[in-house]
N, C-alpha and C positions, 0 to 999 in steps of 0.2 A: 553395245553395238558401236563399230569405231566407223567416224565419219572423216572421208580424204576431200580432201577439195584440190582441185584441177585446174592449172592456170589456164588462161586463154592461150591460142595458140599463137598470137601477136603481143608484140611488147608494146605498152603505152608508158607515157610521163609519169603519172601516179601510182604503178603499178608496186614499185619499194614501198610506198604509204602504204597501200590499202592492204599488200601482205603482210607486213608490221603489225598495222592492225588486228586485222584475223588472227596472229598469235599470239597478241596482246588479251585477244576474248576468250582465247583456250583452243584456239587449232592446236592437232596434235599433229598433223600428217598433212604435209602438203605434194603433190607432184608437179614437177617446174617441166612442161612439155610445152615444146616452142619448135614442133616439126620445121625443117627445110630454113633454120637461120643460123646465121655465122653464131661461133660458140662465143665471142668478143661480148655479145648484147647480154648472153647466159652471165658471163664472167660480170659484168655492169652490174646484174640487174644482182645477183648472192652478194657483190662488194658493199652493194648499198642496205641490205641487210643485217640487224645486229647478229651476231656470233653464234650468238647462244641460242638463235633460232633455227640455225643453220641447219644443225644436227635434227631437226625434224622434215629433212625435204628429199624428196626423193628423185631422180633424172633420170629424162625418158630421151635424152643424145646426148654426146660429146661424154663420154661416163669419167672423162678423167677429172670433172671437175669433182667427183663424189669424192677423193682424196684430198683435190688442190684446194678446198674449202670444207671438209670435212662435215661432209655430207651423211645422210641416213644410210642411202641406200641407189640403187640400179633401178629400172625398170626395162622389163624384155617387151619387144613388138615386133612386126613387122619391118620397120625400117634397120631396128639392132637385135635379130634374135639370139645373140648370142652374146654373154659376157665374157668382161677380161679374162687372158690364158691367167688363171690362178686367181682370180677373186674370192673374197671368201664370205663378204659382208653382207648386209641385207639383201632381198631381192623378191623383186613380185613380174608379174607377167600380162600381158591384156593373152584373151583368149575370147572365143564364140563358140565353139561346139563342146560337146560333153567330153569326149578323148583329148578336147585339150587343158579342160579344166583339170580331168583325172592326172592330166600327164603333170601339169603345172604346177601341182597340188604339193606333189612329190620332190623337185627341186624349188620353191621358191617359199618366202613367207606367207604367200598373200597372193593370189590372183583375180583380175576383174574378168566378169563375164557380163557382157553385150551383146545388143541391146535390148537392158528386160523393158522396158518402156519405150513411146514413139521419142526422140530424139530431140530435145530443145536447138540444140545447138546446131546440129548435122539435118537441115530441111531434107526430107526426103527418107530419113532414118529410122526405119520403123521396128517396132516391139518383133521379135525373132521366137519368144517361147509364149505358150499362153500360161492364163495364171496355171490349168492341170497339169504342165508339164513341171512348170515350178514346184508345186507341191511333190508330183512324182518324184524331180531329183533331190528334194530335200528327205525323200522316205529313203530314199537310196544311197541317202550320205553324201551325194555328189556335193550336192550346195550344204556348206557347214559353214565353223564362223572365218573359215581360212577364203571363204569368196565373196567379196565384195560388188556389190550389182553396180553397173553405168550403164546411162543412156535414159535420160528423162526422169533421172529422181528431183523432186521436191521434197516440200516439207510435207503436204496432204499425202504425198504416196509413200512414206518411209515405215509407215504400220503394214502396210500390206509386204514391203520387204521383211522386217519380222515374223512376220507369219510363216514366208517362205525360207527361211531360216538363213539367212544371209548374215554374214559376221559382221557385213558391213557395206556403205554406200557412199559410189565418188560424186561427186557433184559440179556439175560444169557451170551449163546453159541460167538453171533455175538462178543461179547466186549472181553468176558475172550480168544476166542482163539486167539487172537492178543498176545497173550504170553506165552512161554512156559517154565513151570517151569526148564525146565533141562538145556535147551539154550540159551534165554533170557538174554543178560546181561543189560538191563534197559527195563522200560516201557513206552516207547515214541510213539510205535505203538498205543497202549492202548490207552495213553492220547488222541493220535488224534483225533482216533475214538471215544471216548468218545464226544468231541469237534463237530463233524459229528451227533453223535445223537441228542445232545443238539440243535444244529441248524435246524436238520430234525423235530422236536417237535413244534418249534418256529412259 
């Protein structure tokens, strides 16, 4: 089961550390989403990155950095549904209903479907499929290992995503509030949990 983790949607100080980190422990996949900010802080935050990390991260605006820094991959949504005229490289897609998972399925690596859980991050963001309907689209092929679930996974609910046949799960809310930018003085919490997911996927 492949586990993505999700930056926050805001840049903080530590934030080159504690991604450093996570790939230091075995992140394999990360997506760098930073809706509605200058691409300048984007460019900051891959410079302060080593290299060789690069090529595991995927962008969800500004898609020229996926070259300028030799990147994974694209990511399609709402704000950019549509990629470069001629791109030919990685690419996955967010999605909610079942026509767009089937659609998604078809041109991209990988697409997430949300929100199967209530929302850590997004107050107000509530579970959209019940567990029967999960199972139904996993009898139906629709959920296979090509869709990865968001929207309130932790570590205790990552078995019941297996079950539903999920290739895999992004992880927001559960990881990042393990730390808080104003009080925090390391990220030790973080790593654990980090460690707990890795294990809970396994």
């Amino acid at each position: 089961m492949k586990l993505i983790i999700m930056t926050t949607p805001y840049f903080f100080v530590e934030e080159h550390q504690i991604l450093t980190a996570l790939f230091d422990e075995g992140l394999e996949t990360l997506h760098l989403r930073k809706p509605n900010t200058e691409p300048v802080y984007s460019e900051r935050l891959l410079s302060l990155l080593p290299e060789n990390y690069r090529k595991q991260i995927v962008v969800h605006d500004h898609f020229y950095l996926k070259n300028e820094y030799n990147l994974k991959g694209i990511h399609l949504n709402s704000r950019n549904p549509v990629p470069p005229e001629g791109y030919k490289g990685h690419k996955s897609c967010s999605c909610h209903t079942v026509e767009e998972v089937e659609a998604g399925k078809k041109n991209c690596d990988y697409v997430f479907l949300s929100p199967i859980f209530d929302s850590i991050s997004k107050a107000g963001t509530t579970s959209q499929f019940s567990p029967e309907q999960l199972r139904q689209l996993a009898r139906q092929r629709v959920i296979d290992r090509k869709v990865m679930a968001l929207g309130g996974v932790n570590a205790e609910n990552i078995s019941q995503l297996k079950d539903w046949g999920f290739g895999g799960c992004v992880v927001l809310g559960a990881l990042w509030s393990r730390f808080n930018i104003y009080q925090t003085q390391d990220f030790k919490d973080l790593l654990t949990y980090f460690r707990k997911l890795k294990k809970a996927i396994s």
